[in-house]
C-alpha positions in Angstrom: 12.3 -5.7 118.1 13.8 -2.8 116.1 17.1 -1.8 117.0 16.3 1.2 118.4 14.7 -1.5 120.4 17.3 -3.7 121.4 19.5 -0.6 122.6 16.8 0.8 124.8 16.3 -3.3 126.2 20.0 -3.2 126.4 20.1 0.7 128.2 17.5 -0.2 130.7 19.1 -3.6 131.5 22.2 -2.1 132.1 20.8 1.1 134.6 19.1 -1.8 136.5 21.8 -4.0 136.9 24.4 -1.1 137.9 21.7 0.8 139.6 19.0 -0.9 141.3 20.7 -4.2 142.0 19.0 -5.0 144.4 16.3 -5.5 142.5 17.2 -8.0 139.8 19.6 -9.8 142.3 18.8 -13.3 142.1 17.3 -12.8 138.3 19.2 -14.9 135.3 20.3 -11.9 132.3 17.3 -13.8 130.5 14.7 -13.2 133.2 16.3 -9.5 133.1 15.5 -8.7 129.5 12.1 -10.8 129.6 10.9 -8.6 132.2 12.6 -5.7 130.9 11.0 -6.1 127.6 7.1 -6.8 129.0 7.8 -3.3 131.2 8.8 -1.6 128.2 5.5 -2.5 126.1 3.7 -1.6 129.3 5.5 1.9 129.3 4.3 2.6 125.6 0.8 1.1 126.2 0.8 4.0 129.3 1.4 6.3 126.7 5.4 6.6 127.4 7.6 7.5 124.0 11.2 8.7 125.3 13.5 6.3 126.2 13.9 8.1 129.8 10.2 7.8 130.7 10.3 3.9 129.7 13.6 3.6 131.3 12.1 5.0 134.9 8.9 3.4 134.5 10.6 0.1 133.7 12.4 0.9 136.6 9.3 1.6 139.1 7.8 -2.1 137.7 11.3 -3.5 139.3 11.5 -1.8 142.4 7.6 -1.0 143.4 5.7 -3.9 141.7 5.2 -4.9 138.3 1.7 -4.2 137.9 2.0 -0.5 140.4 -0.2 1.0 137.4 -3.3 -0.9 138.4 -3.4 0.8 141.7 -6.7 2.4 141.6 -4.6 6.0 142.6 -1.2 5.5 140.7 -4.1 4.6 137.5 -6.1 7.6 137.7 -3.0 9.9 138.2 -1.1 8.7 135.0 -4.5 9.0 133.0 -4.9 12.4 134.3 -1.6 13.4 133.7 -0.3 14.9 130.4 3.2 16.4 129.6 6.8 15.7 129.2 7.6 15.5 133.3 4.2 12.9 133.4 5.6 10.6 135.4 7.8 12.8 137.7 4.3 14.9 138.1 3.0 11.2 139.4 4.4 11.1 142.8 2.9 14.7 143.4 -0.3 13.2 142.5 0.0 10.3 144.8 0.8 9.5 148.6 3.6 7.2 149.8 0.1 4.6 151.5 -0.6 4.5 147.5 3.2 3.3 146.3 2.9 1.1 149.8 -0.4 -0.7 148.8 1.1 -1.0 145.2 4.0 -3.3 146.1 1.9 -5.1 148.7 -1.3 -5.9 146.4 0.8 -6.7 143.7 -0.1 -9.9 140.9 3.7 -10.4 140.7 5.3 -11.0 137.1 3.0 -13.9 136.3 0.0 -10.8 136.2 2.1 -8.9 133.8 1.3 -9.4 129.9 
């Protein structure tokens, strides 16, 4: 990893441990960053390049499910979506049901690559 890198694995670390606690509670600071650092090359293989945009979509793998791009909907919304507010243009794309069936059809980590 660059350093620029390491500081956004370290930023996005950080804003889930103070902010979605929840969500990494029961997680070692090594399972953290190991997840944290597949979510980030799945945020750049989405097409994601500002730190903010990995940083929530990171955030979405943690608290929806790791793999909520696959969702037939969620998919075909952030491949039809273009722009700096992409992802904040995604939930006006998509219902609540599609987030739902997201975290409930999920692969879990092991899916993730």
């Amino acid at each position: 990893m660059t350093p620029s890198d390491s500081e956004l694995l370290e930023h996005i670390v950080d804003h889930l441990c103070e902010e979605q606690a929840g969500a990494v509670a029961g997680l070692t600071d090594k399972e953290i960053e190991r997840r944290a650092r597949l979510g980030i090359g799945r945020a750049r293989g989405a097409g994601f390049t500002q730190p903010e945009e990995i940083t929530a979509f990171v955030t979405l793998m943690f608290v929806v499910a790791p793999d909520f791009d696959a969702h037939p909907k969620i998919a075909k919304a952030l491949g039809d979506l273009t722009g700096p507010k992409r992802l904040q243009n995604l939930f006006q794309q998509t219902s609540e049901e599609d987030w739902a069936e997201a975290a409930e059809q999920t692969a879990g980590w092991d899916g993730i690559e």
